[in-house]
N, C-alpha and C positions, 0 to 999 in steps of 0.2 A: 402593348409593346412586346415584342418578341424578340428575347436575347439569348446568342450563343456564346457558351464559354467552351473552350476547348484547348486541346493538350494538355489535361490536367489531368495530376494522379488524387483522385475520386475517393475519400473514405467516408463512404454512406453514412455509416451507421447501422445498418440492414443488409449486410452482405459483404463479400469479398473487396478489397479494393481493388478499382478499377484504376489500371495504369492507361495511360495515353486514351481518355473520357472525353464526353464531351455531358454537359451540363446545355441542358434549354428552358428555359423561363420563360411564361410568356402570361404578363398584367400580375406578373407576383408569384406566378404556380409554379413549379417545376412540374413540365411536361414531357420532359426524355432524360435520363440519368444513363450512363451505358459506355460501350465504345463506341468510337467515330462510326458515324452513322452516313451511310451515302446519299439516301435519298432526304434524309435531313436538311443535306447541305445544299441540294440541289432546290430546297424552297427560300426566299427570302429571308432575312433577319434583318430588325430593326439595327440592330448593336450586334458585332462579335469583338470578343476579347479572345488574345493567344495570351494564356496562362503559362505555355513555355515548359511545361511541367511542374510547375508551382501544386502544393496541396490543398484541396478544397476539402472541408468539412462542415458538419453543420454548426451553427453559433452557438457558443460557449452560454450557459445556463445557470446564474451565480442564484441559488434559491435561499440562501440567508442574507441580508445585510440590511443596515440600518444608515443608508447612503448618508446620511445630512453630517454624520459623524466625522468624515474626513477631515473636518475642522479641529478635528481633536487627535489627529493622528500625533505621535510620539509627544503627547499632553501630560502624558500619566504611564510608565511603565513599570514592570514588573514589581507588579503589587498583587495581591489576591482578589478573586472575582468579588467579593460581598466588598471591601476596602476600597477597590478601583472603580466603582461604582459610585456608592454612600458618599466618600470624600473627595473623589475628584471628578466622574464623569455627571452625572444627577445634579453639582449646584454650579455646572460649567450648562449644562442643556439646558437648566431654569432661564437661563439667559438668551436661548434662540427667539429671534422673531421669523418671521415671512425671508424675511431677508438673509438669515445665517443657513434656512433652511434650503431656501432656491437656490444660494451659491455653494451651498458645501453638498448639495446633490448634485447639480451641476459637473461640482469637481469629479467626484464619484464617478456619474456616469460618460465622462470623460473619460477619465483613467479603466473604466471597464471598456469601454467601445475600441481604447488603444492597446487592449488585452485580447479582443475575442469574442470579449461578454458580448452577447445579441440579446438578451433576457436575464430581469433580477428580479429577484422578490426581495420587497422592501416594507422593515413595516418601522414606523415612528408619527412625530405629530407635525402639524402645518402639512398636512398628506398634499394639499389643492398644490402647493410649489413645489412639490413633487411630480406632481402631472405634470404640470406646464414643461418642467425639464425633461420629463417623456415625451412630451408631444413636439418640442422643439427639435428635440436630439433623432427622433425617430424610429427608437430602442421598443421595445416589448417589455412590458413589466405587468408582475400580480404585486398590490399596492392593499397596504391596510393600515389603518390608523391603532397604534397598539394604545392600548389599555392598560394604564397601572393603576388597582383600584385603591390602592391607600389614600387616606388623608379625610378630608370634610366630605359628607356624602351629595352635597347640591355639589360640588366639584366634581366627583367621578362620576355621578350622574350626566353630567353636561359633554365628559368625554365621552361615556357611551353613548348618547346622543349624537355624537360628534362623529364618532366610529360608525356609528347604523347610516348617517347622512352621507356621508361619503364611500361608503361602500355602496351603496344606492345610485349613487348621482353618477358615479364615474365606472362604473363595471360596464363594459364595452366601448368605452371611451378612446380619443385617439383613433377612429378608424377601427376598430377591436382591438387596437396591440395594448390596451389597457385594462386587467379583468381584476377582479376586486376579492378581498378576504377579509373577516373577520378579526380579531387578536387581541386575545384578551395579553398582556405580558407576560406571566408565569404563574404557576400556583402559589408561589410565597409570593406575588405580588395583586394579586387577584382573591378575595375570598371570597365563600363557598357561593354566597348571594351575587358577589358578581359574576364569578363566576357562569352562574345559572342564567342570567340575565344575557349573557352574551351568547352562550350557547342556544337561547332562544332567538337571537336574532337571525343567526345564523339559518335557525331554523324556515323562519318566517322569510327572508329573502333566500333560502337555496344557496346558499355559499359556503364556501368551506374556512376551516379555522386554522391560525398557524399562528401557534406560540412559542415559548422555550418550556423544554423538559428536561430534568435531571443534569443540569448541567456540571453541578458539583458536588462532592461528595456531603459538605456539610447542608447543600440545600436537603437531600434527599433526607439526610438524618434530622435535621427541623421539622419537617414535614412527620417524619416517624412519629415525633414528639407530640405534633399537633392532631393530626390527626387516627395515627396509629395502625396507619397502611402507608405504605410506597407510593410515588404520586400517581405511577399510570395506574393504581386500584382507584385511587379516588379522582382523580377524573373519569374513570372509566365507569365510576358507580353514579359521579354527575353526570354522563350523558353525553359528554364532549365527544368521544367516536364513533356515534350517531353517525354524525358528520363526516364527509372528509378531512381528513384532520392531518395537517403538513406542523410536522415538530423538528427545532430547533438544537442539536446538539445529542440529547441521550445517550449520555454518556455513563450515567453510574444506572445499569437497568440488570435487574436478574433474570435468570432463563425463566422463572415464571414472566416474568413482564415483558421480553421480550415475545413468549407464546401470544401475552394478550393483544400485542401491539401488530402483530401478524396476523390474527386472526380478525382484525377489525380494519386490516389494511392501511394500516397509517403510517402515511411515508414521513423519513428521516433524513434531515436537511446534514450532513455531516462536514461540521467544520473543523479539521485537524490542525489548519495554523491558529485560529485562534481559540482553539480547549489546549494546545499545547501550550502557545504562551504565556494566558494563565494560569497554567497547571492546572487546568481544571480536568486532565487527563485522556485517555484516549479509548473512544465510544468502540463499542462491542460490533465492528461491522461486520464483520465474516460471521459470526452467529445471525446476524440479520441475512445476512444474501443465502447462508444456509435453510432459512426459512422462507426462503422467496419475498422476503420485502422490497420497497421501491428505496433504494440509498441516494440519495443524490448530493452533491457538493454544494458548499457555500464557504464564503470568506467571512462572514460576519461583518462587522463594522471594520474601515480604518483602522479605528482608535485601538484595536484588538488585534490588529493585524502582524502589520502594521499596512497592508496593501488591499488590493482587489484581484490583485493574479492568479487566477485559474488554471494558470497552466501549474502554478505554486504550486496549489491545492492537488490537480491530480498525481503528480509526481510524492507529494507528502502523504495524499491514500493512499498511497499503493506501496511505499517504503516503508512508513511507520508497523504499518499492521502486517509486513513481512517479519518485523524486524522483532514485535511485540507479540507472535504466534510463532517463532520459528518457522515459520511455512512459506516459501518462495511463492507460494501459489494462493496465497490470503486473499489478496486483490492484485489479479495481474492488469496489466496495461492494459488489456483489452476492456477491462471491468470499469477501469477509471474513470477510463473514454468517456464510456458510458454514462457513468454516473454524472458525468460534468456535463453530456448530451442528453440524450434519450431519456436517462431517469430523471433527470433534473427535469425535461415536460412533461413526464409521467408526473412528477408531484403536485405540479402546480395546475394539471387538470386541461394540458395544453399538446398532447400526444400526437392529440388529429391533426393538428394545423406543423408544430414543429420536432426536431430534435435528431432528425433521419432525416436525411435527401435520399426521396420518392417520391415518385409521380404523383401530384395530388394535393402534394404537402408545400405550405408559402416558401420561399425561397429563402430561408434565410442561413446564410452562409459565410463563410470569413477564409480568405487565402492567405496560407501561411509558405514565407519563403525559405527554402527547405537547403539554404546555398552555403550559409555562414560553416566555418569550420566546426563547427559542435554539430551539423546533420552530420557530415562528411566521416564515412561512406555510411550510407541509406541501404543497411539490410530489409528494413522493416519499417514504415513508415506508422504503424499503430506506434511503435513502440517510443521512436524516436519524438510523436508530438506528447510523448508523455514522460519522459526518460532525460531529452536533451532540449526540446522545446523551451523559448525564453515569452513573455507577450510582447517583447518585441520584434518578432519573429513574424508577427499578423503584419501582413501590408495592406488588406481589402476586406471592408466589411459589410453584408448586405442584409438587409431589413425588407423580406417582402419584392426582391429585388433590387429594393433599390440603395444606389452605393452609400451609405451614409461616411468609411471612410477610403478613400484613394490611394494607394502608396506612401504609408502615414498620414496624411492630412486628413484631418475628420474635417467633413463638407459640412456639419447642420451644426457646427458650434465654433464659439468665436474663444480659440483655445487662450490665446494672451488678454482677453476680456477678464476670463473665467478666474484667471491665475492673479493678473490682479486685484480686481474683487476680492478673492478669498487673505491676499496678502495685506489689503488694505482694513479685512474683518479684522484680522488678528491684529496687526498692528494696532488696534482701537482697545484691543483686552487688557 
């Protein structure tokens, strides 16, 4: 199938924005990115759409969350990370089955498709109703079954079992949009022996790992305690960035630690709404991109959030760490972009196929309508999808080409199904 999009103002990713573009896909690819093209138009197309001037970009790339969580969304607030964990969110998730999992991902990847999000990484347990919601919905996702090794050892054993099964069975799954990761949960949740255990699996299946690091100030000083280094020494001394190795937060890291995490290329999932919410503080990104790291965005869980909104997210990198350097220029808009695009595929090991519209690369893209009074007037259109930009602002979302949502309406899910469902879980607690 061969489709043309046109009159559209064009932000690659890769280069200048193209005003008055035309966009051509054809079985999934993008095959001409540019201005209006004459001999273009003079061969057939399956489909053409007049975008009108509408903005196409490439799809929103959420590389932290723990989707099933939405079920927990304003469950437990402002409380401390160790607190909101131990006593409210841990003996509320004891209680998911198949069923809390499918629909509170579900919800999730709902609420991201009506955002932008084309792609999330997702890591928790019942991963199989996680796929299924991928593969229904249409979305792109890197999927790992995380690992928390505490408790009876026939029990984490059976999860890491459980984690190598599934990272095995479903990496290319969905047609490819489904690629698989390793995760152990954290160093204070993980010891040294499981640890080890998972970073050999990784080894033996070729997959990369993607955990949480540093996320609070008191994790990192427990650790001091236990083991008598900072955690990226002692992971770094188990072996873990061997690997590709995608971390979650890294937030309290010193310029030695940030040296080592650059030097082993291990990209950083940065989530500023949810380490501000719970004061778990605000990660050292401008010392990272001063180093050339891979920084990319994530929302985290709901429950943490309290949302999925990536356009949140890039508006909150780009102001917090203006605001916490005194420096205008910490993370400009342009960087944001990015980080919620291009870096975000750089992390998850997904560059070649998405993240930039170029020739070459699957179609997957999202049209944002640029009309409502908050564009108005459009000096700069980088600036404004990051600056005034709402997710309701996406009218069109494309996977590969194809539209999963229409002028709001998402096509591959049954949105008052979804909402029932989840209203009828709760109601049950």
């Amino acid at each position: 199938m061969k489709q043309l999009f046109y009159r559209a103002t064009i932000v690659t990713g890769a280069g200048p924005v193209i005003t008055d573009g035309w966009l051509v896909v054809e079985d999934g690819i993008i095959c001409y990115v540019g201005p209006a093209e004459g001999e273009l138009h003079a061969k057939p197309f399956d489909a053409i759409t007049d975008l009108g001037g509408r903005i196409v970009l490439p799809g929103l790339v959420n590389t932290h969350t723990h989707a099933a969580m939405s079920l927990l969304r304003g469950y437990a607030d402002d409380l401390p990370l160790k607190e909101w964990l131990e006593t409210k969110m841990w003996p509320m998730e004891a209680r998911f089955t198949d069923r809390e999992v499918y629909w509170g991902s579900a919800l999730s990847v709902l609420e991201m498709i009506k955002g932008g999000t084309t792609c999330f990484a997702d890591m928790y347990d019942h991963m199989d109703q996680v796929v299924r919601v991928v593969e229904e919905s249409g979305v792109r996702a890197s999927l790992s079954r995380g690992v928390i090794g505490l408790g009876e050892r026939d029990v984490v054993r059976g999860k890491i079992a459980e984690m190598a099964r599934f990272a095995k069975e479903y990496h290319g799954a969905a047609e490819g949009r489904i690629t698989t990761m390793v995760s152990p949960h954290a160093l204070y949740t993980c010891p040294p022996d499981v640890m080890e255990q998972i970073i050999a699996i990784a080894d033996e299946l070729s997959l990369p790992i993607h955990t949480h690091l540093s996320e609070t100030k008191k994790e990192v000083e427990e650790c001091v305690a236990t083991y008598g280094k900072r955690p990226v020494f002692v992971l770094d001394e188990m072996g873990m960035f061997r690997r590709p190795t995608h971390v979650a937060h890294a937030v309290h890291l010193t310029e030695a630690e940030l040296d080592v995490l650059a030097e082993r290329k291990v990209s950083v999932s940065h989530n500023p709404g949810s380490n501000l919410k719970l004061a778990s503080g605000i990660a050292p990104v401008p010392a990272m991109l001063r180093r050339g790291m891979t920084v990319s965005l994530g929302t985290d869980g709901a429950a943490s959030n309290n949302n999925l909104d990536m356009f949140e997210e890039m508006r909150l990198a780009s102001l917090i760490h203006k605001g916490h350097t005194l420096d205008p220029l910490a993370v400009p808009a342009v960087q944001a972009l990015a980080m919620a695009t291009v870096e975000g595929a750089k992390s998850l090991g997904l560059a070649d196929k998405i993240g930039t519209l170029e020739v070459g690369k699957e179609a997957d893209f999202i049209v944002v309508r640029p009309t409502e009074p908050h564009w108005v007037p459009m000096y700069d259109p980088v600036s404004h999808l990051v600056y005034s930009a709402r997710a309701e602002d996406v009218l069109d979302v494309y996977v590969r080409g194809k539209p999963i949502m229409k002028d709001r309406h998402v096509l591959t899910m049954d949105e008052e199904r979804i909402l029932y469902e989840v209203g009828h879980i709760v109601g049950e607690w």
